[in-house]
N, C-alpha and C positions, 0 to 999 in steps of 0.2 A: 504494500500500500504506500502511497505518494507522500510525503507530507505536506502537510497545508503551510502556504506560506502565508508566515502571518505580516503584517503591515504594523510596523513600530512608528506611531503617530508623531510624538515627539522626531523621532530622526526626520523622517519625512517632512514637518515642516519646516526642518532646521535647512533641508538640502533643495526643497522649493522656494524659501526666503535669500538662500544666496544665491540660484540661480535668476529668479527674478532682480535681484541687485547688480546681478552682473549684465542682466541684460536690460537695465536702466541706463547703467552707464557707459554702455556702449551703442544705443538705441540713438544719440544725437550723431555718434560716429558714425552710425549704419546710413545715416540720412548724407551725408556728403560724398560726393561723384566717387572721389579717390579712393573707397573701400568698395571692392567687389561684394557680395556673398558669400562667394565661397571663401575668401577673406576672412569675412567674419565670424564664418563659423567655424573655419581653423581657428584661429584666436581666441574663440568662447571657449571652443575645445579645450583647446589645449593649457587656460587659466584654469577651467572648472572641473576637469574632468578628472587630472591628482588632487585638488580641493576635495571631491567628494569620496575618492578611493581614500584619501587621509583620513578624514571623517569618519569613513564607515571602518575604518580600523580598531580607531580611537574611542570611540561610542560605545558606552555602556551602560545595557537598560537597565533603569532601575532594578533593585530585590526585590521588591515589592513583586512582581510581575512574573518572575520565576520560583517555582519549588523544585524538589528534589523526592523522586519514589524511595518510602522508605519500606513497605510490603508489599506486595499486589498479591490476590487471590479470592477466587470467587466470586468474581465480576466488580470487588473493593478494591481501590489502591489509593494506601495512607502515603498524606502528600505532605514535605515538609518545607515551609518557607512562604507561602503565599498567603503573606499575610493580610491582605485587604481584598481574598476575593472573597464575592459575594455567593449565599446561597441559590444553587439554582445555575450558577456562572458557568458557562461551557469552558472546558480545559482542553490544552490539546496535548501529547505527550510526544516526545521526541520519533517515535515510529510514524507516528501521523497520525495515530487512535485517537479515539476525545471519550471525553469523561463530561459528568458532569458532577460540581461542586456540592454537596450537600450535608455534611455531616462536620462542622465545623468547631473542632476543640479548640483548643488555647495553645497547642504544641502542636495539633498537627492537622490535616485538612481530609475527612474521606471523602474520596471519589468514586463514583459509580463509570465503571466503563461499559462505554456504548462499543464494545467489538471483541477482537481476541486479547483478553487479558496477557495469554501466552508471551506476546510483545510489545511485552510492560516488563523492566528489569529494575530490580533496586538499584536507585542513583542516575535512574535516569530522570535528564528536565520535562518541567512540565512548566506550559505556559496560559498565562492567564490569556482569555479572548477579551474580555470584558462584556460580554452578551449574556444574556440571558436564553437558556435553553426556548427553542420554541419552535413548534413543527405547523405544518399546512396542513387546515383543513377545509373542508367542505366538499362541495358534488365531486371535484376535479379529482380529489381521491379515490372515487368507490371506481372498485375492477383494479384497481393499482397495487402494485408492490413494492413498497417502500423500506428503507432502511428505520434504526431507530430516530434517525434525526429527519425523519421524514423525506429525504433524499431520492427517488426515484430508482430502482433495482430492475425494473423489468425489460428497460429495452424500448420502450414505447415513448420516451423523450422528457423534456420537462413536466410538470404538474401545471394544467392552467383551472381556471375561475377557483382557485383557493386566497384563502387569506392565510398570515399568521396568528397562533397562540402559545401563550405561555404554556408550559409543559406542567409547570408548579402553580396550581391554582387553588383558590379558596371554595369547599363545597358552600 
């Protein structure tokens, strides 16, 4: 299985705020005869382009954001470090499996996996999404095969006329 690549917000606005800087300040240069294009976007290049390989070197995410597998078995695995996720919070863990957050001590975080626990190893990361678990429902589902995250399994394409719901809800 693939892993999901997750999107670190923080990075990302830090490497679209200097790229649109850069391309402020060179956007009056772009306007006079004597720069080509292709010019310029050598030049973007090749200011921006070791700026952000430096960057994504040097960058690191918060604790807060990662834990560490301290058991797994039985469709549980006790997560340690993620200290501000939320109940309910979709996890992913470093094979590409996801969990979801529910069982929250004070030392350590259980998680319910949504796949082959098998490839889940003590010490491996696990990453917070920030989302809250929540699957498609309505007509678009009936006759369909979906995963537990609602996901479509059968071969017959996306899900249409569904909405989203919470997974964890109040009877």
């Amino acid at each position: 299985m693939a892993t999901v690549p997750l999107i670190n917000v923080p990075a990302a606005a830090c490497i679209i705020s200097q790229v649109l800087g850069a391309a402020r300040s060179y956007a009056a240069e772009a306007l006079k005869p004597k720069f080509s294009s292709k010019y310029l976007i050598q030049h973007v290049s090749q200011k921006l382009i070791p700026a952000v390989k430096e960057f994504e070197k040097s960058y690191q995410p918060p604790v807060t954001h990662l834990g560490r597998v301290l058991s797994v078995g039985d469709g549980i695995a006790r997560v340690y470090g993620l200290k501000s996720v939320q109940a309910g919070e979709l996890v992913c863990f470093d094979s590409g499996v996801k969990g979801m957050a529910l069982n929250l001590q004070s030392d350590h975080v259980g998680v319910v996996v949504f796949g082959n626990d098998s490839a889940i190893h003590q010490g491996d990361l696990v990453y917070r999404t920030g989302q809250i678990v929540n699957v498609p429902i309505g007509p678009g589902t009936l006759g369909r095969v979906t995963d537990a995250l609602g996901q479509p399994i059968d071969g017959k394409g996306p899900l249409t006329n569904v909405r989203s719901s919470l997974v964890e809800v109040k009877a």
